[in-house]
C-alpha positions in Angstrom: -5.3 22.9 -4.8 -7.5 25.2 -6.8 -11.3 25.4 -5.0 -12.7 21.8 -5.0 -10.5 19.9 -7.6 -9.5 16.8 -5.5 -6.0 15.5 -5.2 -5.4 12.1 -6.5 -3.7 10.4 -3.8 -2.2 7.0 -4.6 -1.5 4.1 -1.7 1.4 1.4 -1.8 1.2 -1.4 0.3 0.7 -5.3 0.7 0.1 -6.6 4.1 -0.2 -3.7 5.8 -3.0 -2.2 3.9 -5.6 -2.4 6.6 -3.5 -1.3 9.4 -4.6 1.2 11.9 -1.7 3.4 11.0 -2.6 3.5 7.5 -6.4 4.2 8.3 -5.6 7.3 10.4 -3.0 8.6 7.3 -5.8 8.4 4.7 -8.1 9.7 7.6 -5.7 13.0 8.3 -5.5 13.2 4.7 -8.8 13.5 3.5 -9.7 16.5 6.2 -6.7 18.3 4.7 -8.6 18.9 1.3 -10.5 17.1 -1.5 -9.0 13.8 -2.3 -9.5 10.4 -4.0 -7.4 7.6 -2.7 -6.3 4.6 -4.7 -4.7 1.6 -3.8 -2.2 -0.7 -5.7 -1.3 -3.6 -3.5 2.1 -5.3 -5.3 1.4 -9.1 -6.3 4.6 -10.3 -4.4 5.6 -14.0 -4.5 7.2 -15.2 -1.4 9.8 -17.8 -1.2 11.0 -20.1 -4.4 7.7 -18.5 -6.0 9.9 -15.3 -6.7 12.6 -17.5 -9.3 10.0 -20.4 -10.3 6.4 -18.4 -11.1 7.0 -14.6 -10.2 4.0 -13.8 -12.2 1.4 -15.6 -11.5 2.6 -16.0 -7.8 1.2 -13.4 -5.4 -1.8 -12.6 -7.3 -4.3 -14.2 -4.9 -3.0 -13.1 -1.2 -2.5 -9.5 -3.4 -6.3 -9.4 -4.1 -7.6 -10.7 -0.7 -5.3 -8.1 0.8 -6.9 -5.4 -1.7 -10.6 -6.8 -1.2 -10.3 -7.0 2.9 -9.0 -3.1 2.7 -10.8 -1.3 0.4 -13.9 -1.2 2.7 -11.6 0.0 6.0 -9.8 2.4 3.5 -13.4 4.0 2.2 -14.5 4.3 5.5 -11.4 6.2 7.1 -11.2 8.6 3.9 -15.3 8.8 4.1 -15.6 7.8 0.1 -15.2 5.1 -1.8 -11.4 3.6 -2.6 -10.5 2.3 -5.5 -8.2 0.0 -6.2 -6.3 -3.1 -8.4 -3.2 -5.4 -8.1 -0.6 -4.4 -9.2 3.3 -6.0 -10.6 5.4 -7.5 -8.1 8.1 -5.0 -8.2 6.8 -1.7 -5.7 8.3 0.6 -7.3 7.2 -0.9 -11.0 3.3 -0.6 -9.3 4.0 2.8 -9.1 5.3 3.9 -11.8 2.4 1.9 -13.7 -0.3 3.2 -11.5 1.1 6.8 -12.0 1.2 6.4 -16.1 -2.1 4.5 -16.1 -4.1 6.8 -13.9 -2.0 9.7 -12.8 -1.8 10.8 -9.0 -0.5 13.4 -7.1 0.5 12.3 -3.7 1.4 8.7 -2.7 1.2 7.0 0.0 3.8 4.2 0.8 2.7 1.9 3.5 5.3 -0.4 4.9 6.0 -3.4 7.6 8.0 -1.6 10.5 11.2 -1.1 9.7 13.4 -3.8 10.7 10.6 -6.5 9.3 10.6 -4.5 5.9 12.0 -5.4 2.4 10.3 -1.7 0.8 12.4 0.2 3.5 15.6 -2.0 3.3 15.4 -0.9 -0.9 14.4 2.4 0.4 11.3 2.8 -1.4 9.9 5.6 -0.3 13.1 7.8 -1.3 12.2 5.8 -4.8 9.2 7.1 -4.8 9.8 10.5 -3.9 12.4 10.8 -6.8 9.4 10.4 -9.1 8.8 14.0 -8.1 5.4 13.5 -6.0 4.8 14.5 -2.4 5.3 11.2 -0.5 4.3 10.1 3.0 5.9 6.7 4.0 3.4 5.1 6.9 4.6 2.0 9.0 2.5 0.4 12.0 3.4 1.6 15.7 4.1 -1.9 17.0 5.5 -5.1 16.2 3.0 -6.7 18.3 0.3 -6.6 15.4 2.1 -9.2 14.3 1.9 -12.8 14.0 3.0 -16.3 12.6 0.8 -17.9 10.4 0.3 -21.7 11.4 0.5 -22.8 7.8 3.2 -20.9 5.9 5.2 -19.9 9.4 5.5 -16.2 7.9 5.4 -13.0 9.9 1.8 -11.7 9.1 0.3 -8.0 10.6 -2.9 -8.1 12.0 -5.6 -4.9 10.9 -6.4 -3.4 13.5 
C-alpha cells in the first residue's frame, strides 16, 4: 500500500459473521494498514427452499445476520462496516461484490470444517483463483454451536 490509501477488504460469510474468530481477523487486519471492510452475507435458502423459491428464500435470516454483525464488525476494525446481501451462490456474491465495488483482499469466513458446505466446495481456493489475497477464517470450537428449537438446524453462537 502506497502512504494512506486504504485497502478494500471484502468479508464472506452467513452464520458465522459475528463470531469471535472473525472479529479478531478484521481486528489483526485493520492494525496491519489502512482498510475498509465490507461484508456480503450470501442469501442461502435452506432445505426444499433451495429447488422451490431459491430467490426469495434466505433473504431475511441473510439480513438479520448482516444487521446483528455490522456493529460487532465496526467495532473490532474501529470504523464503520459496510455491508448488503448478497446471491445465494458464495462464490456468485463475490464475484458481484468484486465487479460492483472492487476489493482487494477477501475475507471468507466459514462454519468449522466438518459442519461446512463453503469448505466441502472449497471456496476459499475459489476465491483465491480470482487472483486476490485471501484469508479463509473458521471458529475454534464446535461448542459455539447449537440446535435451534424451531427449525432443528445447527446454528453458531457470536461470541
Amino acid at each position: 500500500m502506497v502512504g494512506s490509501v486504504a485497502a478494500r477488504v471484502l468479508i464472506i460469510a452467513n452464520r458465522t459473521a459475528a463470531t469471535a474468530a472473525l472479529l479478531e481477523a478484521v481486528h489483526a487486519r485493520a492494525r496491519q494498514g489502512p482498510a475498509t471492510f465490507h461484508l456480503v452475507v450470501p442469501a442461502t435458502p435452506h432445505g426444499l427452499h433451495r429447488l422451490v423459491d431459491p430467490d426469495a428464500a434466505g433473504q431475511e435470516e441473510a439480513s438479520r445476520n448482516l444487521e446483528a454483525a455490522l456493529p460487532q464488525l465496526g467495532a473490532a476494525a474501529g470504523s464503520e462496516v459496510t455491508g448488503w446481501v448478497g446471491d445465494a451462490s458464495p462464490l456468485a456474491a463475490i464475484t458481484d461484490a468484486i465487479h460492483d465495488a472492487g476489493f482487494d483482499e477477501i475475507i471468507v469466513s466459514t462454519l468449522p470444517t466438518r459442519l461446512s458446505r463453503w469448505t466441502r466446495m472449497d471456496l476459499p481456493r475459489q476465491a483465491r483463483d480470482l487472483g486476490l489475497p485471501v484469508t479463509h477464517v473458521e471458529p475454534d470450537a464446535v461448542d459455539a454451536c447449537v440446535v435451534e428449537p424451531e427449525s432443528g438446524r445447527l446454528v453458531l453462537q457470536a461470541q
